[in-house]
PyMOL CGO cylinders between C-alpha atoms (Angstrom):
from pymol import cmd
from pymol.cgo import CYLINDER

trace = [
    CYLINDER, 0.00, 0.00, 0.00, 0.94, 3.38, -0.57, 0.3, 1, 1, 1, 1, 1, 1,
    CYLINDER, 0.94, 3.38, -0.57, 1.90, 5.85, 2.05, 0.3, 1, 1, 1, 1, 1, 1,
    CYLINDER, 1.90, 5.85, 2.05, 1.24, 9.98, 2.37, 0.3, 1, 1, 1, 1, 1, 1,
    CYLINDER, 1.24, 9.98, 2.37, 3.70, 12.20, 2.08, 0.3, 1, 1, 1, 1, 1, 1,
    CYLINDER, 3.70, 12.20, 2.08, 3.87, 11.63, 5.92, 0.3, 1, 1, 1, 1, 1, 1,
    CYLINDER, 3.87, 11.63, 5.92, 4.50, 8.03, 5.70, 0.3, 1, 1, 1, 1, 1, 1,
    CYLINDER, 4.50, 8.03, 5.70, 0.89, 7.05, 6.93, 0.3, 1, 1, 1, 1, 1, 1,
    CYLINDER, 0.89, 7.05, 6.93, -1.86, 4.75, 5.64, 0.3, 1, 1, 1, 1, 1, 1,
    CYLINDER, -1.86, 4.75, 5.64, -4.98, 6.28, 4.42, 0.3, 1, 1, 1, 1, 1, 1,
    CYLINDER, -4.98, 6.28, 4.42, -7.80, 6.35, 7.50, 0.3, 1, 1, 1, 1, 1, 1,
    CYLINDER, -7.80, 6.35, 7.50, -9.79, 4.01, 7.60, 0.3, 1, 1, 1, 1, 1, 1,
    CYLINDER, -9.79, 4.01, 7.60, -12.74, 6.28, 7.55, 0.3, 1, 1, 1, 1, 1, 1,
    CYLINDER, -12.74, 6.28, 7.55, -11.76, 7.98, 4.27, 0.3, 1, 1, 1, 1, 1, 1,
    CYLINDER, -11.76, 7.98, 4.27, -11.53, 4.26, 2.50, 0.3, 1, 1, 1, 1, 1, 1,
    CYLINDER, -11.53, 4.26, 2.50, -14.73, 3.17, 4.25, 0.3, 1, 1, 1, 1, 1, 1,
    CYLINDER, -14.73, 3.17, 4.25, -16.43, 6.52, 2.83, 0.3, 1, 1, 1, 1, 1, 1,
    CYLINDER, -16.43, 6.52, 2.83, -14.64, 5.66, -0.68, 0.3, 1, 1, 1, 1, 1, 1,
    CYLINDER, -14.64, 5.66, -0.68, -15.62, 1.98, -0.08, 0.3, 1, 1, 1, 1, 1, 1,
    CYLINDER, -15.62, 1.98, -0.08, -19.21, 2.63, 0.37, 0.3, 1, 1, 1, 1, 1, 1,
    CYLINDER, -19.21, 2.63, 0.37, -19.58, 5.38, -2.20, 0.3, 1, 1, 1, 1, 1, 1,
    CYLINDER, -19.58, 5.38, -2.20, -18.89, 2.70, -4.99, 0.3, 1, 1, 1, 1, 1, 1,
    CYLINDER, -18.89, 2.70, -4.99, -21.52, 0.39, -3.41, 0.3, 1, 1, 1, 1, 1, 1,
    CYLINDER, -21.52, 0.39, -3.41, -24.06, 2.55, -3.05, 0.3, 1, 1, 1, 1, 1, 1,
    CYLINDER, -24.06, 2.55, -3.05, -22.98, 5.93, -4.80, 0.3, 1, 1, 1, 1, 1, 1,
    CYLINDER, -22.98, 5.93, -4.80, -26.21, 8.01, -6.39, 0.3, 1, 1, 1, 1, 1, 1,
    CYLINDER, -26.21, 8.01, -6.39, -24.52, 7.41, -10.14, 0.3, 1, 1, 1, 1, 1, 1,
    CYLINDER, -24.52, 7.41, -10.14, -21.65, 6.37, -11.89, 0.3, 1, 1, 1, 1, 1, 1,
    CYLINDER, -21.65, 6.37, -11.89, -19.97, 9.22, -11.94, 0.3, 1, 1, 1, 1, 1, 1,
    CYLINDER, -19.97, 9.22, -11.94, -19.99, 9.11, -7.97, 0.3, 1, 1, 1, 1, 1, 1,
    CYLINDER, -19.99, 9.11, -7.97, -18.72, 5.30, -8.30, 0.3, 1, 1, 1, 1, 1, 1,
    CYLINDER, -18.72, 5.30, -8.30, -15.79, 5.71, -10.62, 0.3, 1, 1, 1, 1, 1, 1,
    CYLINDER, -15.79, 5.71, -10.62, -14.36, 8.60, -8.93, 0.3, 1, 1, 1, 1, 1, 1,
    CYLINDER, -14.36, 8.60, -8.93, -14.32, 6.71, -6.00, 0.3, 1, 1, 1, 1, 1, 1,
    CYLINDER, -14.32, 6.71, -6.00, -12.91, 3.54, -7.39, 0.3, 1, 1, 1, 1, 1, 1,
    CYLINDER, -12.91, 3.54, -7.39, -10.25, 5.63, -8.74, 0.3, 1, 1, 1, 1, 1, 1,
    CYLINDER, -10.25, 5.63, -8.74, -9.35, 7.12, -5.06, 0.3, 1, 1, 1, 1, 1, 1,
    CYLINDER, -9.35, 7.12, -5.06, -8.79, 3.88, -4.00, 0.3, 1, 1, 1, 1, 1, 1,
    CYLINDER, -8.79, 3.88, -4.00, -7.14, 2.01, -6.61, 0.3, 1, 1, 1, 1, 1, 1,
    CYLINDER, -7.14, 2.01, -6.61, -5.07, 5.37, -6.93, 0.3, 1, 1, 1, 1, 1, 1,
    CYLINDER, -5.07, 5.37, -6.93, -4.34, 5.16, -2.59, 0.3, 1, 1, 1, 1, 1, 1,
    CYLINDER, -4.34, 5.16, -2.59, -3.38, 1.61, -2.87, 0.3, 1, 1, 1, 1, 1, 1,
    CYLINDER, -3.38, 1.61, -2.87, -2.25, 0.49, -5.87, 0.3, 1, 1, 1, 1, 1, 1,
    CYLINDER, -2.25, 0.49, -5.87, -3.92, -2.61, -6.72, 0.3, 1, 1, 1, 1, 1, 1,
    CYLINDER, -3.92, -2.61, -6.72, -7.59, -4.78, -5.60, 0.3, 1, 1, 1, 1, 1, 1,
    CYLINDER, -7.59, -4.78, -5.60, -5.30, -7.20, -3.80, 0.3, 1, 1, 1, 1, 1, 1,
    CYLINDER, -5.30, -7.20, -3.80, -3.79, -4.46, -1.39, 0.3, 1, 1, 1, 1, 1, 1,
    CYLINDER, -3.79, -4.46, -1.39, -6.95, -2.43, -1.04, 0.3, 1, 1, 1, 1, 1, 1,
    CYLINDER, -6.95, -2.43, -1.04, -9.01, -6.18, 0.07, 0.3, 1, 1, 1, 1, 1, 1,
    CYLINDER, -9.01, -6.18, 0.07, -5.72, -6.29, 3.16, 0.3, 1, 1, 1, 1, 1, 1,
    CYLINDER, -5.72, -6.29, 3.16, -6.67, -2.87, 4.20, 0.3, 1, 1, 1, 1, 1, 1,
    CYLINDER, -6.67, -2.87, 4.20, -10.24, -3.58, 4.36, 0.3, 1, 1, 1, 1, 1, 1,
    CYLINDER, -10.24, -3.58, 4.36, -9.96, -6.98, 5.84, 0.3, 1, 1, 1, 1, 1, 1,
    CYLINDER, -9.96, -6.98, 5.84, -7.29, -5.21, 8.38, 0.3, 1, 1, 1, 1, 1, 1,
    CYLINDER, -7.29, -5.21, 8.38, -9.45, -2.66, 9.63, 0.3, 1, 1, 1, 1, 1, 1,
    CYLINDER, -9.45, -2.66, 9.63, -12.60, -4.51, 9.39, 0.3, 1, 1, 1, 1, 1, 1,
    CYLINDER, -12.60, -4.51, 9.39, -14.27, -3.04, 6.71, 0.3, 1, 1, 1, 1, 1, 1,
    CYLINDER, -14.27, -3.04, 6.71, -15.78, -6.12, 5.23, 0.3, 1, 1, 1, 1, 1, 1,
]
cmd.load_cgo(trace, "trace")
């Protein structure tokens, strides 16, 4: 996973937000942007699904 300038993770509230704007975001516009904050903050599906199981997201 990618890290902030800081050398942090992302906060678990901003990727739940992110998370549950592509499940349920009003359009697709909404959805893609979304998907594209996340794949952009980590890279790849199989790093975002480590951060979600991590933190109990899903």
């Amino acid at each position: 996973m990618k890290k902030n300038e800081q050398g942090k993770e992302v906060p678990p509230v901003l990727v739940k937000t992110w998370y549950e704007l592509i499940k349920n975001g009003p359009d697709n516009e909404t959805r893609n942007h979304a998907q594209k904050m996340l794949l952009g903050a980590f890279g790849s599906h199989q790093e975002l699904e480590k951060y979600l199981k991590k933190h109990g997201l899903v």
